[in-house]
TIDOLO-303842 format. One line per field, with one value per atom (N, C-alpha, C, O, CB): atom name; residue in one letter; residue number from 0; x, y, z negated. Coordinates in nm, 3 decimals, padded with zeros to 5 digits. Each point is the difference from the previous one (the first is absolute). Glycine has a CB too. Layout:
BEGIN
atom = (CA,...)
rest = (A,...)
nr = (NUM,...)
u = (X,...)
v = (Y,...)
w = (Z,...)
END
This chain:
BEGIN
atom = (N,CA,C,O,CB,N,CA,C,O,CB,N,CA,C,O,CB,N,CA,C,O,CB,N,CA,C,O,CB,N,CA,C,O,CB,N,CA,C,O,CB,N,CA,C,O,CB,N,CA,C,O,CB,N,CA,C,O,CB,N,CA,C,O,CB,N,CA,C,O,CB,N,CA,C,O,CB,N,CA,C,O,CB,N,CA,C,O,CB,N,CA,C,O,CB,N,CA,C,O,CB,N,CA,C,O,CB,N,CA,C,O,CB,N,CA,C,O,CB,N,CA,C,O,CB,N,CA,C,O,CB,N,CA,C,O,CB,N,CA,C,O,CB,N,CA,C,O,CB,N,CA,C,O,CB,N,CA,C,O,CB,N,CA,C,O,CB,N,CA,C,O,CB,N,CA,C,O,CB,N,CA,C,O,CB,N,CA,C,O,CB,N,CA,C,O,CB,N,CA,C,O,CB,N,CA,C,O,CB,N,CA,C,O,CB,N,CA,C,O,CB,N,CA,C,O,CB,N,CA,C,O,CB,N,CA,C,O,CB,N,CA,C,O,CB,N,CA,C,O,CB,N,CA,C,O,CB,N,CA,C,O,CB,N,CA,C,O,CB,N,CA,C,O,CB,N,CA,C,O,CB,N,CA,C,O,CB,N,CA,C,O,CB,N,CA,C,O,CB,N,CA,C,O,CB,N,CA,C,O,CB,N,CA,C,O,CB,N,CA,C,O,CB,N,CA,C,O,CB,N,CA,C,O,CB,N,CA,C,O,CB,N,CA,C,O,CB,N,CA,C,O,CB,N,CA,C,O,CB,N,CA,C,O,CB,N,CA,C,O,CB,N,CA,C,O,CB,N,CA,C,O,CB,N,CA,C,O,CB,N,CA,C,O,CB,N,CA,C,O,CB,N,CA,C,O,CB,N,CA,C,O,CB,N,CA,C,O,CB,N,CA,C,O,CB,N,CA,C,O,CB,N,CA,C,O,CB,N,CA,C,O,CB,N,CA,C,O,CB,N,CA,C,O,CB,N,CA,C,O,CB,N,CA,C,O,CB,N,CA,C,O,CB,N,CA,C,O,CB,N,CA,C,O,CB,N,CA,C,O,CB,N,CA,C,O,CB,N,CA,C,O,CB,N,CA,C,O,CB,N,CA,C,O,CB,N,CA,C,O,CB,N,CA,C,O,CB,N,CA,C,O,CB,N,CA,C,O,CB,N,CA,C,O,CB,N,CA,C,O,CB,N,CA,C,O,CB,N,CA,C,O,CB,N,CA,C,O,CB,N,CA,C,O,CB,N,CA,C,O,CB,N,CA,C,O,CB,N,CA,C,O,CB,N,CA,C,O,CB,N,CA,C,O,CB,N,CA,C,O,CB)
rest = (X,X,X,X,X,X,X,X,X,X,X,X,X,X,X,X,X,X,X,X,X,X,X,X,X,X,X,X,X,X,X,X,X,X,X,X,X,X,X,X,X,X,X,X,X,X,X,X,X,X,X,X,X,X,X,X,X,X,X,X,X,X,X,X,X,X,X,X,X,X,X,X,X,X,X,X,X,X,X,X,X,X,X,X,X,X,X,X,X,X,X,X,X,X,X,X,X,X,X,X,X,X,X,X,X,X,X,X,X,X,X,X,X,X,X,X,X,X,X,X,X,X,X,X,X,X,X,X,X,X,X,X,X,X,X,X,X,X,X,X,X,X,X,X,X,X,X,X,X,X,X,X,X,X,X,X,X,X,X,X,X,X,X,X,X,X,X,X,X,X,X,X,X,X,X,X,X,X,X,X,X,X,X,X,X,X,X,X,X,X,X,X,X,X,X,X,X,X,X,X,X,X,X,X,X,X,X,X,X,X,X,X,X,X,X,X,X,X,X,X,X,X,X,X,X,X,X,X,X,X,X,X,X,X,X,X,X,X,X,X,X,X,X,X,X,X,X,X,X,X,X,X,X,X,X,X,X,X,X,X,X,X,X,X,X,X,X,X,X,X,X,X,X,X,X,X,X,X,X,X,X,X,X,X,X,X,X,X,X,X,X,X,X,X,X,X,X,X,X,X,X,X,X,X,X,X,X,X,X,X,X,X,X,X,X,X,X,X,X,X,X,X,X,X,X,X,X,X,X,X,X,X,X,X,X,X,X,X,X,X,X,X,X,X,X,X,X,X,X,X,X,X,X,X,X,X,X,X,X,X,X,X,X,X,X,X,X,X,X,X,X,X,X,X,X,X,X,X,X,X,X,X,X,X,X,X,X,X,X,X,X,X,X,X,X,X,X,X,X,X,X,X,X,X,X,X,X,X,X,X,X,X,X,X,X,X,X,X,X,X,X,X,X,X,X,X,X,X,X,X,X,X,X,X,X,X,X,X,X,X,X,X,X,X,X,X,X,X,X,X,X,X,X,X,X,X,X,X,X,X,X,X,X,X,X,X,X,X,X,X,X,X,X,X,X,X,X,X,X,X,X,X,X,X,X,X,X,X,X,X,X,X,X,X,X,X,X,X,X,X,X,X,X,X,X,X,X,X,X,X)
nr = (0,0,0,0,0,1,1,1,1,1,2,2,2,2,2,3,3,3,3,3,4,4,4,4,4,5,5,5,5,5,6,6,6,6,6,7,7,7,7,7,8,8,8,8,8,9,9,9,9,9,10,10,10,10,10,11,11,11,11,11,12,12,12,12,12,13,13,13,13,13,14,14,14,14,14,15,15,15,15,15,16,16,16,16,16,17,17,17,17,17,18,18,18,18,18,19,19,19,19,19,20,20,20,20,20,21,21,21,21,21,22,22,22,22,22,23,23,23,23,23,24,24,24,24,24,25,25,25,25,25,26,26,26,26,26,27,27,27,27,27,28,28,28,28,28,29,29,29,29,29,30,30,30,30,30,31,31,31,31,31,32,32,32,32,32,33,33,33,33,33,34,34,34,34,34,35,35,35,35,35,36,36,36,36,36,37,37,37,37,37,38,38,38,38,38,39,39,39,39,39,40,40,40,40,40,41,41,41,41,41,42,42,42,42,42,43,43,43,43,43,44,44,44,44,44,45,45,45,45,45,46,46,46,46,46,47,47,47,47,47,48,48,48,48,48,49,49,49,49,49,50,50,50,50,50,51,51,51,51,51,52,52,52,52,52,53,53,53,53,53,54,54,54,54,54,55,55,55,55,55,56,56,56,56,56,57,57,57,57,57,58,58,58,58,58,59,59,59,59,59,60,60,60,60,60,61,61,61,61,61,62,62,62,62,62,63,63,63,63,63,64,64,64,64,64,65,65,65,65,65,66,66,66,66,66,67,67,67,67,67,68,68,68,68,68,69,69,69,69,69,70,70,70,70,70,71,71,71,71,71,72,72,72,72,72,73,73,73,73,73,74,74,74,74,74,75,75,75,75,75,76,76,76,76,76,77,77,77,77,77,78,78,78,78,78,79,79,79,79,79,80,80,80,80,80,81,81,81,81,81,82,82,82,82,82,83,83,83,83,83,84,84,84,84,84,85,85,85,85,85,86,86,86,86,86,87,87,87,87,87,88,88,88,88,88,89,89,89,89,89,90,90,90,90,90,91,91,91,91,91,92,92,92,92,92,93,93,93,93,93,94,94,94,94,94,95,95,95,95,95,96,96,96,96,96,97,97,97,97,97,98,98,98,98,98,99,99,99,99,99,100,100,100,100,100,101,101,101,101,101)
u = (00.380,00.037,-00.122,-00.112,00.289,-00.138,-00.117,-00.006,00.098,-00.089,-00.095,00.034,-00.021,-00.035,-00.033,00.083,00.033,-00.096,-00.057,00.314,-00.288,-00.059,00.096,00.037,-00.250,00.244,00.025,-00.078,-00.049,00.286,-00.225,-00.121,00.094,00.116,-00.306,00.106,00.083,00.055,00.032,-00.164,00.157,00.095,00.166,00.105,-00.343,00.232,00.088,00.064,00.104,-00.060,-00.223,00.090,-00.068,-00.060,00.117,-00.053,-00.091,-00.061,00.036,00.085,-00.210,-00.146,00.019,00.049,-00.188,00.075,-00.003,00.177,-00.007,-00.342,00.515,00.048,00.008,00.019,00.076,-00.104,00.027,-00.086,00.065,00.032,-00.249,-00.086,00.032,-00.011,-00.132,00.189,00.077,00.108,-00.012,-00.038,00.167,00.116,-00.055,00.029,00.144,-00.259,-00.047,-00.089,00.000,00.033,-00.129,-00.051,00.119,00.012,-00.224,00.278,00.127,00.027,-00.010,00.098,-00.035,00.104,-00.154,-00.014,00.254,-00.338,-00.102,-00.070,-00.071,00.036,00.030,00.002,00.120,-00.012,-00.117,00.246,00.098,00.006,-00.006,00.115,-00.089,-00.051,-00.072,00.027,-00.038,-00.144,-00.094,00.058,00.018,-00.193,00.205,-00.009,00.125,-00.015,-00.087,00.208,00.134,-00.084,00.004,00.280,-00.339,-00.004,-00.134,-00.044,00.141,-00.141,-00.134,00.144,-00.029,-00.360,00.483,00.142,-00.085,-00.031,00.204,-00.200,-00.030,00.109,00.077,-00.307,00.229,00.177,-00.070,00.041,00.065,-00.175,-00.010,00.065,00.001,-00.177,00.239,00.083,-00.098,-00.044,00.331,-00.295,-00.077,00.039,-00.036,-00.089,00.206,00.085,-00.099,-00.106,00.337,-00.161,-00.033,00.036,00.066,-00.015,-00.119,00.016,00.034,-00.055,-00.123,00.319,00.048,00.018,00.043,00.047,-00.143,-00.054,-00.058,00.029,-00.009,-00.122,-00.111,-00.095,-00.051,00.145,-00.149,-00.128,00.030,-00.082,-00.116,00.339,00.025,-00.034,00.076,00.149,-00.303,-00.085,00.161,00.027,-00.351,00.401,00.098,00.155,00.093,-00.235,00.129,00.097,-00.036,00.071,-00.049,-00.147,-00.079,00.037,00.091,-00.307,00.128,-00.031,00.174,-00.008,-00.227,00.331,00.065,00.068,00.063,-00.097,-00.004,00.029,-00.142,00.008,00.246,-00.342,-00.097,-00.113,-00.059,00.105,-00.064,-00.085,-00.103,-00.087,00.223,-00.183,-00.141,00.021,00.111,-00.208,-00.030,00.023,-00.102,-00.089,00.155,-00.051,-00.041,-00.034,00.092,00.041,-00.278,-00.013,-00.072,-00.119,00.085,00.128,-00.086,-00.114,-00.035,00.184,-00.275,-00.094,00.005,00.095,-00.192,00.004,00.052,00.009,-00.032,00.097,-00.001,00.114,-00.093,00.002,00.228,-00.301,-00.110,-00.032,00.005,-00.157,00.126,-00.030,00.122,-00.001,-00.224,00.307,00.119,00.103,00.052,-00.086,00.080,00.076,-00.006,-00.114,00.118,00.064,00.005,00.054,00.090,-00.130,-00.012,00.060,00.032,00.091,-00.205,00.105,00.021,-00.056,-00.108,00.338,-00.057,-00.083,00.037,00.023,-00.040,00.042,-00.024,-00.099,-00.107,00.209,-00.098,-00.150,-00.059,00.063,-00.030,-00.121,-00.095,-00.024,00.120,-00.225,00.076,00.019,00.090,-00.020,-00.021,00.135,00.102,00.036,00.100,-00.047,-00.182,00.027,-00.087,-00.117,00.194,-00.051,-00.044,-00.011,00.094,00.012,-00.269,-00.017,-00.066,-00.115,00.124,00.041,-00.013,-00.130,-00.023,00.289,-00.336,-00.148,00.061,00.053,-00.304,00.222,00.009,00.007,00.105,-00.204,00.020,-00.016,00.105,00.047,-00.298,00.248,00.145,00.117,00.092,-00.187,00.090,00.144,00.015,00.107,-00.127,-00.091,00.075,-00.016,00.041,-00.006,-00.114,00.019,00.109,00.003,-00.226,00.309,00.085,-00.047,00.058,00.085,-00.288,-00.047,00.095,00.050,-00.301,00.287,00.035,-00.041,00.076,00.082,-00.290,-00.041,-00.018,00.061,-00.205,00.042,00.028,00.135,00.026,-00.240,00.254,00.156,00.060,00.042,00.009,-00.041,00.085,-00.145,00.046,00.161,-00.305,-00.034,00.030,00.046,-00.191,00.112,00.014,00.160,00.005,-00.190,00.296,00.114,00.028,00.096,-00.044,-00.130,-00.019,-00.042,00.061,-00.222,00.066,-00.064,00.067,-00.051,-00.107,00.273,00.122,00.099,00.073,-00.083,-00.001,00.127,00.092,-00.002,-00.106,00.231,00.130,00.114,00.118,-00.199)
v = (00.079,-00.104,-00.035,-00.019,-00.071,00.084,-00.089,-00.160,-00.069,00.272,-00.236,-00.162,-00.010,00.102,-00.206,-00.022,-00.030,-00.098,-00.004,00.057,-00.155,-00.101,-00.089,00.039,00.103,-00.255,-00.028,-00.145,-00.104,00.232,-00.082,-00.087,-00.146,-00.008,00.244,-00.324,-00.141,-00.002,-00.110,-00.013,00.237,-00.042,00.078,-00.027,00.023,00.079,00.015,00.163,00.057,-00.345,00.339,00.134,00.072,-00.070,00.089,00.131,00.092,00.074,00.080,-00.076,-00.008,00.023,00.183,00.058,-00.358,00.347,00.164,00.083,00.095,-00.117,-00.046,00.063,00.157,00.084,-00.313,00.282,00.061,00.125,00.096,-00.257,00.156,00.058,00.014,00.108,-00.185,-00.058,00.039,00.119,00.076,-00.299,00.232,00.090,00.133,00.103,-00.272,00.156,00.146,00.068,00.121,-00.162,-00.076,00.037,00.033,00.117,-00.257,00.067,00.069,00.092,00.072,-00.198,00.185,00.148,00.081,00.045,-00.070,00.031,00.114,-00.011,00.099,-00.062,-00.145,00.010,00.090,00.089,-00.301,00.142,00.074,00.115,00.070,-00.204,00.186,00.167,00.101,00.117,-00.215,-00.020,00.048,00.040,00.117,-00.243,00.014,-00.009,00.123,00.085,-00.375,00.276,00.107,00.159,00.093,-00.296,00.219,00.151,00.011,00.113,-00.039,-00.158,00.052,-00.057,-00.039,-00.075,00.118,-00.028,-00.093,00.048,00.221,-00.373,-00.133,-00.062,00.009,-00.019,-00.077,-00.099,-00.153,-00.097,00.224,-00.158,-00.098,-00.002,00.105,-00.125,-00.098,-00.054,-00.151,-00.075,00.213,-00.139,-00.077,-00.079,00.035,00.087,-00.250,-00.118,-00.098,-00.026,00.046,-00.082,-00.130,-00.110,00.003,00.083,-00.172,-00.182,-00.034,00.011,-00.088,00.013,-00.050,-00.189,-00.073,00.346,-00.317,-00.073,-00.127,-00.119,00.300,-00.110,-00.035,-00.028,-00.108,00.099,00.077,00.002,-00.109,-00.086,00.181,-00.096,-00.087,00.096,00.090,-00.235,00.127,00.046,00.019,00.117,-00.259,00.051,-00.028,00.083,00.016,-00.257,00.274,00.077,00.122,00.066,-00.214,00.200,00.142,00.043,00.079,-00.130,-00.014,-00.003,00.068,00.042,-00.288,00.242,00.020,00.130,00.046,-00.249,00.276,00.111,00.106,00.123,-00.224,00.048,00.070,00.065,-00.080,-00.089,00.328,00.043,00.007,00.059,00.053,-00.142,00.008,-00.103,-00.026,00.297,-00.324,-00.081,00.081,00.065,-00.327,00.258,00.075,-00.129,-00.051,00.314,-00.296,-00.127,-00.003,00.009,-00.091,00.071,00.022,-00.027,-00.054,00.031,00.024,-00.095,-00.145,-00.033,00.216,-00.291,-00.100,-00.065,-00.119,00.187,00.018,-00.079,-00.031,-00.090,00.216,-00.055,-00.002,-00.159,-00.032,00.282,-00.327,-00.139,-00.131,-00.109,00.215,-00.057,-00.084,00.029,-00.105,00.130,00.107,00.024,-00.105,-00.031,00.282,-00.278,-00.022,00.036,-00.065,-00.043,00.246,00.067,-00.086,00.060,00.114,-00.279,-00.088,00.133,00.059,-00.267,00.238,00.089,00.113,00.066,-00.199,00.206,00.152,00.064,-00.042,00.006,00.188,00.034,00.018,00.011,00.100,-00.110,00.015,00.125,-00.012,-00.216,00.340,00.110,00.080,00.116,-00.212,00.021,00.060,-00.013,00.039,-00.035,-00.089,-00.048,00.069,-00.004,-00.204,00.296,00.074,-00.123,-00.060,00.317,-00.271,-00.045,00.078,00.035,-00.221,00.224,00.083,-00.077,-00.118,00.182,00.021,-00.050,00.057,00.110,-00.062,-00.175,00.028,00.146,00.047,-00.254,00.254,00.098,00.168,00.097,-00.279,00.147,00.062,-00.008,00.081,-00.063,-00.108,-00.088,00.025,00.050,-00.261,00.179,00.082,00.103,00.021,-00.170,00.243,00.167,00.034,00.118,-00.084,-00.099,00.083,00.080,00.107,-00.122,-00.019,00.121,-00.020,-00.112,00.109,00.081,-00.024,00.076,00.039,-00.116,00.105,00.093,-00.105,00.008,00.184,-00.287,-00.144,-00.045,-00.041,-00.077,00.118,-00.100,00.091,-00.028,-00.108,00.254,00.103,00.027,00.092,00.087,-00.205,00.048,-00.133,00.003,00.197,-00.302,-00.106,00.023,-00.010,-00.166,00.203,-00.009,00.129,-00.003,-00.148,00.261,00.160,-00.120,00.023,00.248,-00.369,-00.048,-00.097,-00.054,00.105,-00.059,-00.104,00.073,00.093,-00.240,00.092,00.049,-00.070,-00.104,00.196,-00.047,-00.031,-00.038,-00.024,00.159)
w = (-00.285,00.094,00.083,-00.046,-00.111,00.307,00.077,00.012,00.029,00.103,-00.149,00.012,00.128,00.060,-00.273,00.285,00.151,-00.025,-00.109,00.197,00.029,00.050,00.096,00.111,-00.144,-00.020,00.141,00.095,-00.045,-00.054,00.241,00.053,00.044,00.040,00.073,-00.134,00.030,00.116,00.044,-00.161,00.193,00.112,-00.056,00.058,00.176,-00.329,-00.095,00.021,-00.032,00.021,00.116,00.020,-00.116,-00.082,00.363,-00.300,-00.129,00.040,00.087,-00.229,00.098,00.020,-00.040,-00.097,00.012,00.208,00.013,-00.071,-00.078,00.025,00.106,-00.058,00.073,-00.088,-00.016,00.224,00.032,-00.080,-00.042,00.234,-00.213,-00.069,-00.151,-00.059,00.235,-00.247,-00.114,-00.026,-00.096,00.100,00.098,-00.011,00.027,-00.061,00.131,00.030,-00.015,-00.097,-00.024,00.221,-00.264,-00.114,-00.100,-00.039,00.092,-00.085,-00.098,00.010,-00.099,00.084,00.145,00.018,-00.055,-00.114,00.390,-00.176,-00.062,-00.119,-00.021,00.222,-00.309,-00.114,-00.095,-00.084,00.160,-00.019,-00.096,-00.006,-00.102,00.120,00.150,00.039,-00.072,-00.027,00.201,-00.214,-00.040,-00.141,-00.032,00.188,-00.241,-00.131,-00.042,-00.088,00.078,00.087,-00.047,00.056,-00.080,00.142,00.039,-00.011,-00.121,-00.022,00.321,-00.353,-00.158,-00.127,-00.113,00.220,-00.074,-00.104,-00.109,-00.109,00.127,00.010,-00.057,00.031,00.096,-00.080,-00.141,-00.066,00.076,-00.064,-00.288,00.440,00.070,00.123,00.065,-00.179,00.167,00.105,00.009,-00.087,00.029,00.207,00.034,00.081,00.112,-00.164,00.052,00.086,00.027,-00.058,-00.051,00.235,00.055,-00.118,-00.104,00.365,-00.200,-00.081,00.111,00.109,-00.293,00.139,00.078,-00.012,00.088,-00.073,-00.163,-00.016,00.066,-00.013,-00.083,00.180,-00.007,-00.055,00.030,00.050,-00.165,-00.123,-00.069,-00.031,00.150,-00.153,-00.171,-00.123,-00.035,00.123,-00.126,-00.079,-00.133,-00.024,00.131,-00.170,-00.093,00.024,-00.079,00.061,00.131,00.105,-00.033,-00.074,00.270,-00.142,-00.009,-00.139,-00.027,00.186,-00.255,-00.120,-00.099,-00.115,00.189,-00.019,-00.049,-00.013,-00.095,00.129,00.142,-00.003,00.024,00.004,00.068,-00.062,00.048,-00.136,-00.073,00.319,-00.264,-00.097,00.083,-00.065,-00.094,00.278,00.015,00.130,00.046,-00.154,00.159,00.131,00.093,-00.054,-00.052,00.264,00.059,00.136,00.066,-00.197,00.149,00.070,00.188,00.029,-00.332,00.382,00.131,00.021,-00.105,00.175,00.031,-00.024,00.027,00.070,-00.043,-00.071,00.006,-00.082,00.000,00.116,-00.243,-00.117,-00.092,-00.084,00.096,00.006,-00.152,-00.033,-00.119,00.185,00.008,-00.023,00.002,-00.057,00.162,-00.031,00.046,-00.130,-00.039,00.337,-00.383,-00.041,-00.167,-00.034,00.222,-00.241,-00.139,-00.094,-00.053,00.128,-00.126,-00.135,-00.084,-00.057,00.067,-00.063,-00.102,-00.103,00.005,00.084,-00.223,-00.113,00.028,-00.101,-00.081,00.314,00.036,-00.026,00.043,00.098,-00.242,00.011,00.142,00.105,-00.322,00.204,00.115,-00.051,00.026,00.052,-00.126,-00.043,00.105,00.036,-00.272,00.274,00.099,00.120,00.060,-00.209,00.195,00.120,00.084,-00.040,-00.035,00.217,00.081,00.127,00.051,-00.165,00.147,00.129,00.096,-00.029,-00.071,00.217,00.137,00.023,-00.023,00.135,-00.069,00.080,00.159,00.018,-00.250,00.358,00.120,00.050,00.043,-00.045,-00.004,00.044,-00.066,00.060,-00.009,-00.182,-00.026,00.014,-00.013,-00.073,00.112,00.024,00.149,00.033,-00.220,00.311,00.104,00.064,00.114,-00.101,-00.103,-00.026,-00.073,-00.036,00.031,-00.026,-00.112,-00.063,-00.020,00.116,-00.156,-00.141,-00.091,-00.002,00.000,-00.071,-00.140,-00.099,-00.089,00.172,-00.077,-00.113,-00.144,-00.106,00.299,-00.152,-00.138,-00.016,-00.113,00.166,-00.016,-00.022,-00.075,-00.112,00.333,-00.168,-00.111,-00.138,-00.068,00.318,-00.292,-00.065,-00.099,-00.115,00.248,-00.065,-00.090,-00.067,-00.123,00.276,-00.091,-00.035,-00.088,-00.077,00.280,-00.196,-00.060,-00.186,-00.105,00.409,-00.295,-00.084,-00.103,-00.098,00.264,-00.123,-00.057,-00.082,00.035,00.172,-00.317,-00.089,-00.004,-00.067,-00.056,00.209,-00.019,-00.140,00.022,00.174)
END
């Protein structure tokens, strides 16, 4: 899951960059035939929401300080550094998620 942001004028913060990060993650992850699927929060970073369906969290930049895992491991939580996030690298993101036992 990506968590979102949203900015007090109540729009979301980088969605357009989010959806496209999704499709070329999933892309990524199905042609190396990894059992990860990678959705939006639609939420909005309710942490109790997430938590319910989510085996790993996957965090735009930003979130790292704003977000509140409450008792999510942090073990599982993936935060994008700027600059990956609008490169669409995904060499960390899939390794971290390569690093997760389902």
């Amino acid at each position: 899951m990506i968590g979102k942001s949203k900015l007090p004028n109540g729009s979301i913060l980088g969605m357009f960059k989010q959806k496209k990060l999704v499709t070329k993650l999933n892309k990524t992850l199905e042609t190396k035939n990894s059992p990860w699927l990678v959705a939006l929060d639609d939420s909005i970073a309710d942490i109790d929401v997430i938590a319910q369906e989510a085996d790993a969290i996957i965090c735009v930049p930003g979130l790292q300080k704003q977000f509140d895992l409450k008792n999510y491991p942090k073990e599982k939580v993936f935060y994008f550094d700027s600059l990956s996030y609008h490169e669409l690298a995904l060499d960390n993101v899939i390794k971290f998620l390569e690093s997760i036992e389902q």
